[in-house]
N, C-alpha and C positions, 0 to 999 in steps of 0.2 A: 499599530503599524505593521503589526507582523500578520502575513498575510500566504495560506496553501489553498491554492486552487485545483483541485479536481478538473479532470476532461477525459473524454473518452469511450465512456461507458454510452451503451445502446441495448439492441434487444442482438442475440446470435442464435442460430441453432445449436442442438446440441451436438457439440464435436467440433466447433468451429474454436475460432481464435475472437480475443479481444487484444489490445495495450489499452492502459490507461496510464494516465500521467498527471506527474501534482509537479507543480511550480512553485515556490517557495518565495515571497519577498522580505523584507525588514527584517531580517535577522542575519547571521552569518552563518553560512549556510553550512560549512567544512566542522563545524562545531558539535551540527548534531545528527545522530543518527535518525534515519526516517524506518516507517515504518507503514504497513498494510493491516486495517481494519474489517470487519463485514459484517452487517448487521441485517438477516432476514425478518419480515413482519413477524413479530410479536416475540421475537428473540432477540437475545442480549450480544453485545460484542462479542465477536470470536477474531483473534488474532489472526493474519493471514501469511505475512512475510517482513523480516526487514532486512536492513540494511545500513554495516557499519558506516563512518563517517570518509573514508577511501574509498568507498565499493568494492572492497577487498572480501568483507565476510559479511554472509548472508545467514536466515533462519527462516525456516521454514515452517506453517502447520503440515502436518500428516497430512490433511485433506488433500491437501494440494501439490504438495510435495512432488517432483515430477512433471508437473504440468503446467508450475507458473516459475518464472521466472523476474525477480526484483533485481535492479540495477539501479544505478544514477549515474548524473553528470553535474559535476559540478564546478564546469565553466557556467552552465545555464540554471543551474541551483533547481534542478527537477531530479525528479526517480518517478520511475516506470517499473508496473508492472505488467508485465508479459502472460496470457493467458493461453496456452493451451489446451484442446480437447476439452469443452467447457461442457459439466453437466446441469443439469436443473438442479441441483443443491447449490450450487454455485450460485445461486441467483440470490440478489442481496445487492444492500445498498453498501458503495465502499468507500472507505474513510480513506485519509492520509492523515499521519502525523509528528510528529517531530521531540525528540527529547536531544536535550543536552548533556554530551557524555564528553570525561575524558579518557576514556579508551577508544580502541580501535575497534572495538565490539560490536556485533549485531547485538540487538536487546531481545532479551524475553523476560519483560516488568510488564508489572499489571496495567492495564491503559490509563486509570487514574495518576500516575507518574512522567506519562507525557504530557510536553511542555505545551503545544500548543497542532491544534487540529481543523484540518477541512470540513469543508461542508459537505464534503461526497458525491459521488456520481452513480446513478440504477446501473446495475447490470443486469439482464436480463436471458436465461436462458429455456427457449422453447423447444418442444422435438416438434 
């Protein structure tokens, strides 16, 4: 029943902006922290951003640090991610996912400990 949709994602130039955005169904949402994935061809997960279960406190990777911006709303049980200044490393397929926490925490656990995961959206960055 539990269900994170991805949307969003497209091709940009480089320097440009993306949002992308996961919806969340069948679970309760205030429960657990989300979180930002990215997976380029023929490379493993690399963590992107999360975000506690308030949208009080966020985590950020270095890569990106700066430049993207994780939020949610949870009247509408989503988080977005904000993309500025987008280089071609950035390019990669991006996950959304969900772990259950009872702190106030953003996470930084290994992705085998979240509870449950998107199907992802391409992002695409060309010069």
């Amino acid at each position: 029943q539990v269900r994170l949709v991805e949307s969003g994602g497209g091709l940009v130039q480089t320097g440009g902006s993306l949002s992308l955005s996961c919806t969340a169904s069948g679970l309760l949402f205030t429960e657990f922290a989300m979180a930002w994935f990215r997976q380029a061809p023929g490379k493993e997960y690399d963590f992107v951003a999360s975000v506690g279960r308030d949208g009080g406190r966020t985590k950020y990777a270095d890569a990106v640090n700066g430049r993207f911006t994780v939020s949610r709303d949870n009247a509408k049980a989503t988080v977005t991610l904000s993309m500025n200044n987008l280089q071609p490393e950035d390019t990669a397929f991006y996950f959304c996912a969900a772990v259950r926490l009872l702190s106030p925490g953003a996470p930084a656990i290994p992705r085998p400990q979240y509870d449950f995961w998107g199907r992802g959206t391409q992002v695409t960055v060309s010069s």
